[in-house]
PyMOL commands that place a pseudoatom at each C-alpha (Angstrom):
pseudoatom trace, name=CA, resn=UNK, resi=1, chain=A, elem=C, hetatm=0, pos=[14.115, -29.266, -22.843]
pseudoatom trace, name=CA, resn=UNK, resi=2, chain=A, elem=C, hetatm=0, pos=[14.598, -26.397, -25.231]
pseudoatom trace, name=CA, resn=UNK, resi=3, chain=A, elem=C, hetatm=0, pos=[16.147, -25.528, -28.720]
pseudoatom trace, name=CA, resn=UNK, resi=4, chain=A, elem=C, hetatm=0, pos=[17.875, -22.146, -29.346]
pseudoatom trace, name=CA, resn=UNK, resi=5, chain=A, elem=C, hetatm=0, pos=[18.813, -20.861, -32.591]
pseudoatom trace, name=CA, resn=UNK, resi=6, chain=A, elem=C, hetatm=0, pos=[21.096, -18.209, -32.682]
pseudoatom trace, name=CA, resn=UNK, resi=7, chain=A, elem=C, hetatm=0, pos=[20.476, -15.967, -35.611]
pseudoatom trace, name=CA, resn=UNK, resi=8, chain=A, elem=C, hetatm=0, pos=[23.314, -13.755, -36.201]
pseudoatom trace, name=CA, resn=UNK, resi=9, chain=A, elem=C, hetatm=0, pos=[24.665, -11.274, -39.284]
pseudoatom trace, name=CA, resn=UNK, resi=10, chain=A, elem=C, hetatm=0, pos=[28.018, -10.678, -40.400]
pseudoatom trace, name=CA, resn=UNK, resi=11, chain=A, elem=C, hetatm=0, pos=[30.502, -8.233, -39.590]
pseudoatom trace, name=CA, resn=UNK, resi=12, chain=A, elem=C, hetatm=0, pos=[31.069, -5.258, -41.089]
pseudoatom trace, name=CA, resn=UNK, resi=13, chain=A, elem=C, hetatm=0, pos=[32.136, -5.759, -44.765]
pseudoatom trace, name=CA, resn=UNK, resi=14, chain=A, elem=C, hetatm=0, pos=[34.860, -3.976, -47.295]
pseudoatom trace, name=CA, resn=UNK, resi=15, chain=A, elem=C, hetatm=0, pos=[33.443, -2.202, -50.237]
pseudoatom trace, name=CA, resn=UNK, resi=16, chain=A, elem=C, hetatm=0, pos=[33.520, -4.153, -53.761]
pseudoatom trace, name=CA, resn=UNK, resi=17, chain=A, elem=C, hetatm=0, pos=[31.948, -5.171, -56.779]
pseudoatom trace, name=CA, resn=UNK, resi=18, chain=A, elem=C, hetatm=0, pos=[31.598, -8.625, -56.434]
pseudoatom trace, name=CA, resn=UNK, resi=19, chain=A, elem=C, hetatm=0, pos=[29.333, -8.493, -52.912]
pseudoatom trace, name=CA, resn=UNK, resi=20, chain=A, elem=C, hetatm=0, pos=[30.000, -12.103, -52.506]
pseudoatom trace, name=CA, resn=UNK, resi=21, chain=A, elem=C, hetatm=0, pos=[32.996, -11.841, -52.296]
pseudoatom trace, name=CA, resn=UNK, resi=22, chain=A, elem=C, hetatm=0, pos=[33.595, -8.420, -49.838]
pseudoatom trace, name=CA, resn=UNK, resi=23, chain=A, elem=C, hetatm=0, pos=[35.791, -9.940, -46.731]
pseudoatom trace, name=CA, resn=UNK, resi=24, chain=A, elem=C, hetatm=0, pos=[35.787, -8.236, -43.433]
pseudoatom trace, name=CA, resn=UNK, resi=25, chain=A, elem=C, hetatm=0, pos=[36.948, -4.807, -42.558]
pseudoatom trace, name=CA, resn=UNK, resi=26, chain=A, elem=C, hetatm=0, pos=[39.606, -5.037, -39.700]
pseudoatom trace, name=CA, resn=UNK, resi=27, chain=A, elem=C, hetatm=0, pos=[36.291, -3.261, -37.865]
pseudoatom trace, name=CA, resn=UNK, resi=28, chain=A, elem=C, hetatm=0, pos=[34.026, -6.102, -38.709]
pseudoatom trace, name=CA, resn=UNK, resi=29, chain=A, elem=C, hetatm=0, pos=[36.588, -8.911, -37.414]
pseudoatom trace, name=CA, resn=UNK, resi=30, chain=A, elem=C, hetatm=0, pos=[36.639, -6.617, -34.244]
pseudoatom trace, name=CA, resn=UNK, resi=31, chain=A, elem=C, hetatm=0, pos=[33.291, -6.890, -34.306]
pseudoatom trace, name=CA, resn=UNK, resi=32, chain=A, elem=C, hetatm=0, pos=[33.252, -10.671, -34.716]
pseudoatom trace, name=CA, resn=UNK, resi=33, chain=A, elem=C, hetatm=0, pos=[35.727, -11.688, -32.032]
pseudoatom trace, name=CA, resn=UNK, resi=34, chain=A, elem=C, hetatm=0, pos=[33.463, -9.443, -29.339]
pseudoatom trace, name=CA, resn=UNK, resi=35, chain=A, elem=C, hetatm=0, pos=[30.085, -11.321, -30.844]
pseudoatom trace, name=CA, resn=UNK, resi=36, chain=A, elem=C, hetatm=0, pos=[31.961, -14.356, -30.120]
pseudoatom trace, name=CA, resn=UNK, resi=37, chain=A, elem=C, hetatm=0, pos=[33.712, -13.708, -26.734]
pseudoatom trace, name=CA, resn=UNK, resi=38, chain=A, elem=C, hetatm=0, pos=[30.127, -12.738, -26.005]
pseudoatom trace, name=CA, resn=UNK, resi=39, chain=A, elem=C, hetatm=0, pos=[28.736, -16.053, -26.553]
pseudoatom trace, name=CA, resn=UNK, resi=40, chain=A, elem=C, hetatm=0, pos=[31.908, -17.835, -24.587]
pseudoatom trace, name=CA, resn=UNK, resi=41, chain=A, elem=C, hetatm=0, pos=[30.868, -15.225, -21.562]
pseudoatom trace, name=CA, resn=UNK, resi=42, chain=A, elem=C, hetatm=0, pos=[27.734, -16.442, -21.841]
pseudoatom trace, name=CA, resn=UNK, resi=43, chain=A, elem=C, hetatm=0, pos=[28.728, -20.645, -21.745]
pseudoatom trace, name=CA, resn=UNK, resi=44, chain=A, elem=C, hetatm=0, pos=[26.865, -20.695, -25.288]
pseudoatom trace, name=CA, resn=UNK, resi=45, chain=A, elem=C, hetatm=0, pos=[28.879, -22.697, -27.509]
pseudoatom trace, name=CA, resn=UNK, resi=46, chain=A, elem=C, hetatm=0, pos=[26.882, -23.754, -30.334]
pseudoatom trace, name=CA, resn=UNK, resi=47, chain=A, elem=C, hetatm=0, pos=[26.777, -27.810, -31.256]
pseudoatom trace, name=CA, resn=UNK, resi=48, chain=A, elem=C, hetatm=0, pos=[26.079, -26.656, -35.424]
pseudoatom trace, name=CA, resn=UNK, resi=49, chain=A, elem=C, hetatm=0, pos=[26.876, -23.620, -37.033]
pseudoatom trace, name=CA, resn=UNK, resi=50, chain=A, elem=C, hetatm=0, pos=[25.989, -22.916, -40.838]
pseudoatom trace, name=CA, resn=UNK, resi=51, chain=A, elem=C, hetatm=0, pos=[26.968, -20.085, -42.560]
pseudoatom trace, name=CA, resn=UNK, resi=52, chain=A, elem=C, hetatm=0, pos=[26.164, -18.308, -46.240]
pseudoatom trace, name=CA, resn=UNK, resi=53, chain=A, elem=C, hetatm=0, pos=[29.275, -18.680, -48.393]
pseudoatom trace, name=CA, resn=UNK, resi=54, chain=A, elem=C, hetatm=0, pos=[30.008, -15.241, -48.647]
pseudoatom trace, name=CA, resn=UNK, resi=55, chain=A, elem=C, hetatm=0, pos=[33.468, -14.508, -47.974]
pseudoatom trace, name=CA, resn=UNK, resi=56, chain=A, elem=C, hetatm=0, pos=[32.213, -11.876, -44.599]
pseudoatom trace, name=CA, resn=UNK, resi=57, chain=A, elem=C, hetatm=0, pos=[29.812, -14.299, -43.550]
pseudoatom trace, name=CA, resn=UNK, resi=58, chain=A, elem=C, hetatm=0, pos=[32.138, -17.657, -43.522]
pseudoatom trace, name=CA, resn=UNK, resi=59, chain=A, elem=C, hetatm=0, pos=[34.946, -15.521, -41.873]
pseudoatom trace, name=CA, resn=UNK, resi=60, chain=A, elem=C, hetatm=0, pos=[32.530, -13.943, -39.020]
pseudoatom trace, name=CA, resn=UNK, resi=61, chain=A, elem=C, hetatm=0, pos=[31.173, -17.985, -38.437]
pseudoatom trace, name=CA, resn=UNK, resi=62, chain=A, elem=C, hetatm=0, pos=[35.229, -19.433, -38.368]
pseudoatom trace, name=CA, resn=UNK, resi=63, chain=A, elem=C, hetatm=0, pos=[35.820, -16.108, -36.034]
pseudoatom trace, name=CA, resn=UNK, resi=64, chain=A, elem=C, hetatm=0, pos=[32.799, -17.194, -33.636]
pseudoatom trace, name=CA, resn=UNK, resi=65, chain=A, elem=C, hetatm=0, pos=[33.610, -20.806, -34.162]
pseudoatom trace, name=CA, resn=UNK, resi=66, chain=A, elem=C, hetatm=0, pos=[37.240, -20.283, -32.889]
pseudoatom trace, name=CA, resn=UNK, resi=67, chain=A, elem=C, hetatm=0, pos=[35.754, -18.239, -30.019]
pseudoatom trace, name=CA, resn=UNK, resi=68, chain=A, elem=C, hetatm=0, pos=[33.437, -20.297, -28.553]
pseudoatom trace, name=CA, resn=UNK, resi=69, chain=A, elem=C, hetatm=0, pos=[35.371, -23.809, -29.045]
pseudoatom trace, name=CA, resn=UNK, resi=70, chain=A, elem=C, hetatm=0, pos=[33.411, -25.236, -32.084]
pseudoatom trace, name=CA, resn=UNK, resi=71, chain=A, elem=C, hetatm=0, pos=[35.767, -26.904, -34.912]
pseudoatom trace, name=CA, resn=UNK, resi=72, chain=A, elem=C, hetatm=0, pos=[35.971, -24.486, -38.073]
pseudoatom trace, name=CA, resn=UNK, resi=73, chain=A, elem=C, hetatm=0, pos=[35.946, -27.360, -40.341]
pseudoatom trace, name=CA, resn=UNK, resi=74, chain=A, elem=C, hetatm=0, pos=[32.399, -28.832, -39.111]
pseudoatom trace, name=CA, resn=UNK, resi=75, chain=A, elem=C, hetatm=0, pos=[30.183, -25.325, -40.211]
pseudoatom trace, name=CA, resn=UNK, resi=76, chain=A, elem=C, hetatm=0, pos=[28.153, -25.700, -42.912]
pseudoatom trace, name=CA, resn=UNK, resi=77, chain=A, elem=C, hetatm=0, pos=[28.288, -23.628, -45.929]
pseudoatom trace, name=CA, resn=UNK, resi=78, chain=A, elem=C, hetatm=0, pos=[25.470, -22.856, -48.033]
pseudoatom trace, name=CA, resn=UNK, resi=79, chain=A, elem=C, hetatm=0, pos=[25.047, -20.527, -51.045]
pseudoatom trace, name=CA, resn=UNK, resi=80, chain=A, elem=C, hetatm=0, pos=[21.170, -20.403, -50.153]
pseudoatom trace, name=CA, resn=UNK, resi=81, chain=A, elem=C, hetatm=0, pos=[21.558, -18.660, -47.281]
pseudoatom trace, name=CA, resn=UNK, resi=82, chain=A, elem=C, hetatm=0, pos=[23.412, -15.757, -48.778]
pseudoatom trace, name=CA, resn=UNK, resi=83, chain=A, elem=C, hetatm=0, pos=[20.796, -15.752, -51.655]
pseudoatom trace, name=CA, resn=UNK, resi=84, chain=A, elem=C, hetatm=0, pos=[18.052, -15.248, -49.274]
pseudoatom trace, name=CA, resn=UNK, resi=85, chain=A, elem=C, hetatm=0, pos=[15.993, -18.241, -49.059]
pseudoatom trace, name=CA, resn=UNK, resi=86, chain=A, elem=C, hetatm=0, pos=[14.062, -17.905, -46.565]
pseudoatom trace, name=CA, resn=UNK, resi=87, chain=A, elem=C, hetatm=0, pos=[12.288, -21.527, -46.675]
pseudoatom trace, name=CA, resn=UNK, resi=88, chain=A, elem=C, hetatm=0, pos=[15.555, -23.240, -47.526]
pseudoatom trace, name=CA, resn=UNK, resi=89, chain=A, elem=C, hetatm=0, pos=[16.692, -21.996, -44.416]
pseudoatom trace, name=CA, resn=UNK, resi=90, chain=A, elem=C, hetatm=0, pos=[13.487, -22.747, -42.200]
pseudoatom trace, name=CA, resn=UNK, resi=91, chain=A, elem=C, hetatm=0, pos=[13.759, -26.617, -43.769]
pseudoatom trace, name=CA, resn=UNK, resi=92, chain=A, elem=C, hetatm=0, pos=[17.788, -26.523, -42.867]
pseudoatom trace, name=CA, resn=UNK, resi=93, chain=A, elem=C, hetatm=0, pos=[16.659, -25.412, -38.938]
pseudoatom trace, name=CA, resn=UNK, resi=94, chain=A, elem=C, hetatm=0, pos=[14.264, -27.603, -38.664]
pseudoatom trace, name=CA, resn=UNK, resi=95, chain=A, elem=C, hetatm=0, pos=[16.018, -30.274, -40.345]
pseudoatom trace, name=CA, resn=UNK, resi=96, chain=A, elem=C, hetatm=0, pos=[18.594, -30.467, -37.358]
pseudoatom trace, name=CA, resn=UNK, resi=97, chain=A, elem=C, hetatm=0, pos=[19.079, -33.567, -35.337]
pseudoatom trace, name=CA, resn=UNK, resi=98, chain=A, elem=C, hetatm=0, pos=[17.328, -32.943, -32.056]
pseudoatom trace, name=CA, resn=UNK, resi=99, chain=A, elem=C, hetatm=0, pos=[20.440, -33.801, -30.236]
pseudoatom trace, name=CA, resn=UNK, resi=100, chain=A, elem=C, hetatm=0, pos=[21.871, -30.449, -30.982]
pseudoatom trace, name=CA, resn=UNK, resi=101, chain=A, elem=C, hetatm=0, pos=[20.454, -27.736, -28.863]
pseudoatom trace, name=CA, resn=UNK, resi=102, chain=A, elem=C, hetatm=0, pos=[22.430, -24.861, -29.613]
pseudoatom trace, name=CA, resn=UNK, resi=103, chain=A, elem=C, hetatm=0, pos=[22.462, -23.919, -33.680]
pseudoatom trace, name=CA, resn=UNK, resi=104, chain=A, elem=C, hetatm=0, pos=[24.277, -20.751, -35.115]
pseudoatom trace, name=CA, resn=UNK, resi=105, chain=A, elem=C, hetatm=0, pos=[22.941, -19.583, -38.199]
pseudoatom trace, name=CA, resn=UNK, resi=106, chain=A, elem=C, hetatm=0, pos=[25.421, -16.659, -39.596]
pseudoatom trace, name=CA, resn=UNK, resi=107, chain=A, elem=C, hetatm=0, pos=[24.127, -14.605, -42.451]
pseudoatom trace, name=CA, resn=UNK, resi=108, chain=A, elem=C, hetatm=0, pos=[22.663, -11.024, -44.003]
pseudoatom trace, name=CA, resn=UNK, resi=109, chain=A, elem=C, hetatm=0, pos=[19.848, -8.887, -43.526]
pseudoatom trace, name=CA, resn=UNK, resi=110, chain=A, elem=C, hetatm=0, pos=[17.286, -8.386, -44.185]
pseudoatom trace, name=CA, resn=UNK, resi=111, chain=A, elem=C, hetatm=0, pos=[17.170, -11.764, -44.327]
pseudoatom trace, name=CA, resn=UNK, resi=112, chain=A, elem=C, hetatm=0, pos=[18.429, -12.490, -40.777]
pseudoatom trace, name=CA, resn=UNK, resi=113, chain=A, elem=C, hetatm=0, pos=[16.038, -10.067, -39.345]
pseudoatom trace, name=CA, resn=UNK, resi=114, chain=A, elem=C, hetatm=0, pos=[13.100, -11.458, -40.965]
pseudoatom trace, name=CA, resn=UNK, resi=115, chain=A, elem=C, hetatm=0, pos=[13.692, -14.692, -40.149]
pseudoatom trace, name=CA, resn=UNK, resi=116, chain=A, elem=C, hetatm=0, pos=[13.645, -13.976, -36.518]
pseudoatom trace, name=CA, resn=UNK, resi=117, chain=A, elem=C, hetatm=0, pos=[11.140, -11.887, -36.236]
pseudoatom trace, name=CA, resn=UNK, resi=118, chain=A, elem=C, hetatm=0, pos=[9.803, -14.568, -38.302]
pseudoatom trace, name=CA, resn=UNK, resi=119, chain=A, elem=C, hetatm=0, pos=[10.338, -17.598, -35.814]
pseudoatom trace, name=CA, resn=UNK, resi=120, chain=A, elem=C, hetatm=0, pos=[9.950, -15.052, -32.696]
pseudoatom trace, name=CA, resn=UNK, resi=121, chain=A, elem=C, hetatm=0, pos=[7.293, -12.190, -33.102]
pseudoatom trace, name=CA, resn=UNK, resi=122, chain=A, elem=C, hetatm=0, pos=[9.354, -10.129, -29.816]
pseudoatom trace, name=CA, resn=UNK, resi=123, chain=A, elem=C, hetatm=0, pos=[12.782, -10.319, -32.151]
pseudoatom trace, name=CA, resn=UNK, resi=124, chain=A, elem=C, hetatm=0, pos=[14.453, -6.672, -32.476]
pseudoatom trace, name=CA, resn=UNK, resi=125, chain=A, elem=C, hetatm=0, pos=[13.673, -4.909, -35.932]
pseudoatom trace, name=CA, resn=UNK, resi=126, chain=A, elem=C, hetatm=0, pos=[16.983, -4.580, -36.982]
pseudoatom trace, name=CA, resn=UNK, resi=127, chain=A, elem=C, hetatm=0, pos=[19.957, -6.821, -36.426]
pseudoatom trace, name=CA, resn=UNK, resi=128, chain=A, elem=C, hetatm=0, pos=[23.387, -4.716, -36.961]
pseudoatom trace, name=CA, resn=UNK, resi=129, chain=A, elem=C, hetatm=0, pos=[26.815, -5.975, -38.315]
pseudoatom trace, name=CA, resn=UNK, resi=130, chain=A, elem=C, hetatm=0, pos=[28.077, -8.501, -35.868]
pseudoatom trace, name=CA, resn=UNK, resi=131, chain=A, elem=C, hetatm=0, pos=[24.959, -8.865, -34.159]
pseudoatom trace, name=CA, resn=UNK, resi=132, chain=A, elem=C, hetatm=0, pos=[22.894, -11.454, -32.645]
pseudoatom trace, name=CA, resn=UNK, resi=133, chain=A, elem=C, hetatm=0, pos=[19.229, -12.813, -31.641]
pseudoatom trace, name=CA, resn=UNK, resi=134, chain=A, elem=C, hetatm=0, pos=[19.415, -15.591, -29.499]
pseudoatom trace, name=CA, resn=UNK, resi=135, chain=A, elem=C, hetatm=0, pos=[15.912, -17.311, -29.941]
pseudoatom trace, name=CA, resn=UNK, resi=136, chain=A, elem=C, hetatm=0, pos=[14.453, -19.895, -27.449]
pseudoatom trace, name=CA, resn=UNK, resi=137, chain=A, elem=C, hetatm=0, pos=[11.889, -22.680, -28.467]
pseudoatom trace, name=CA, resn=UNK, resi=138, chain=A, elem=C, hetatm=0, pos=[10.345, -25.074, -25.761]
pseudoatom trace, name=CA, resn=UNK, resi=139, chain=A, elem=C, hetatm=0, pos=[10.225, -27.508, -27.557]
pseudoatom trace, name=CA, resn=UNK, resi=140, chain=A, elem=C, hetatm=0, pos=[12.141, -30.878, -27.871]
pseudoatom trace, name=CA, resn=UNK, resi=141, chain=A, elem=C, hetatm=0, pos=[12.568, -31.218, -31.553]
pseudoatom trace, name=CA, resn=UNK, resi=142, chain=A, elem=C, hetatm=0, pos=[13.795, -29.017, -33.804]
pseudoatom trace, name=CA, resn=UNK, resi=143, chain=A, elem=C, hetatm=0, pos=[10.681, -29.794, -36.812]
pseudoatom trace, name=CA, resn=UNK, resi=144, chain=A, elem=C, hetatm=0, pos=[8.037, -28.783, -33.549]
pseudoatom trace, name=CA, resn=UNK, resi=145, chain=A, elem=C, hetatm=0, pos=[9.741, -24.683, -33.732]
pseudoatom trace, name=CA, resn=UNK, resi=146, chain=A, elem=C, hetatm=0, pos=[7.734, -22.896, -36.253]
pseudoatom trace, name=CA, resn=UNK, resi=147, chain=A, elem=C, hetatm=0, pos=[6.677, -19.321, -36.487]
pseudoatom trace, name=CA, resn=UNK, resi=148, chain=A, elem=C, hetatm=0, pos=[5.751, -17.159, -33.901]
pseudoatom trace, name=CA, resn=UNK, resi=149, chain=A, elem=C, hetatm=0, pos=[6.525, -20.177, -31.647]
pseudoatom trace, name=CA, resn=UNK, resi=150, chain=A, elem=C, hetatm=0, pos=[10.253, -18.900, -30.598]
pseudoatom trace, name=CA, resn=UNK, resi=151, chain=A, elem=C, hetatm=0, pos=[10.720, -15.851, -27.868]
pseudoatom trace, name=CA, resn=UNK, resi=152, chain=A, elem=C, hetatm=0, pos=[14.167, -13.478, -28.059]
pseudoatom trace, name=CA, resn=UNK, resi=153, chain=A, elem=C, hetatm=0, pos=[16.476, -14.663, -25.230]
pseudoatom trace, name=CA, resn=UNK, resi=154, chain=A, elem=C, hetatm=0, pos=[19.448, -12.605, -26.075]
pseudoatom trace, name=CA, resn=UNK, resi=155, chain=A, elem=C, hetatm=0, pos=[20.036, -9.568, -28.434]
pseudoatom trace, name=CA, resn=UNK, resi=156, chain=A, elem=C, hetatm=0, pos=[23.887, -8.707, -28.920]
pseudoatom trace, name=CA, resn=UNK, resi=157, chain=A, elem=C, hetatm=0, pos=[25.727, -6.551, -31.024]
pseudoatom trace, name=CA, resn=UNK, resi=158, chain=A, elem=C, hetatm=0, pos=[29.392, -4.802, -30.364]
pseudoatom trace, name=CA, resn=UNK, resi=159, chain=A, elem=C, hetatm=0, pos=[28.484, -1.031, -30.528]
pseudoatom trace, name=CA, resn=UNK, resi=160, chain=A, elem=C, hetatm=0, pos=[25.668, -1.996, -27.873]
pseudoatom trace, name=CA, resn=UNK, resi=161, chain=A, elem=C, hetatm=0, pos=[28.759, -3.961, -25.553]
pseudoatom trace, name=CA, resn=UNK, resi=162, chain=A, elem=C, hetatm=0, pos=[30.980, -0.692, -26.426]
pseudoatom trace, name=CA, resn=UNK, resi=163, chain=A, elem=C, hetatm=0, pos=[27.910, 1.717, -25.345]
pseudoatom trace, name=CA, resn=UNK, resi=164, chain=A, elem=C, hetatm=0, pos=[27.525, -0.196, -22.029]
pseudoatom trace, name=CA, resn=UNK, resi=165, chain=A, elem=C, hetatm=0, pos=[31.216, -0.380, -21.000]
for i in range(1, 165): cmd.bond("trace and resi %d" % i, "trace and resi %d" % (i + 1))
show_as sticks, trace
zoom trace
């Protein structure tokens, strides 16, 4: 059995003062809906997602949720993510129940980025608005994935879907 842990940023954000709370451009809920309609095109549909509790993050994660068929009101929402901790994070993935196989984690770089190139030393360098590193660990339980351990399965983002079509 495997675990994967999809690591994916927000959409593309309006400009503000207050950064946590910038919402989506229309552009970055396009963006959203094709990051999820990806992952239903796929047959990913995460069993947890948990999100940062800025305003573009939580709306990219209910726009994914929706897509792929998980219920908005079960993400998690966690003001650590969006302030970058990285080992808060690492404890909250490997903290999951090993029944779930399938775990969206939607936040910002370069947090995002680090932590999978963290978890999988072949993860892309940069992850764009939208996008998405799908990282695979053989391993049955979620407290046995640590770093280096995990290997890139997927990389997704919109303007590489748009570039393709």
């Amino acid at each position: 059995m495997s675990k994967y842990l999809y690591v994916a940023r927000h959409g593309e954000a309006a400009h503000g003062p207050d950064d946590h709370e910038r919402p989506l451009t229309p552009h970055g809920e396009q963006e959203a809906r094709q990051t999820g309609a990806w992952l239903r095109s796929q047959g990913i549909r995460p069993d947890a997602i948990a999100s940062s509790t800025a305003i573009r993050a939580r709306e990219t994660a209910r726009i994914i949720a929706e897509a792929t068929g998980f219920e908005v009101k079960r993400i998690l929402t966690t003001r650590r993510i969006y302030d970058a901790d990285l080992l808060y994070i690492l404890d909250l993935i490997f903290g999951y129940e090993d029944l779930f196989s399938h775990v969206l984690l939607v936040g910002h770089n370069p947090t995002s980025t680090m932590l999978a190139q963290y978890l999988a030393p072949d993860a892309p360098g940069h992850l764009p608005t939208a996008g998405l590193i799908g990282i695979r660990f053989a391993v049955d339980r979620w407290i046995d994935a640590s770093a280096g351990t995990g290997q890139t399965q997927y990389f997704f983002y919109p303007s590489l879907n748009a570039s393709q079509a």
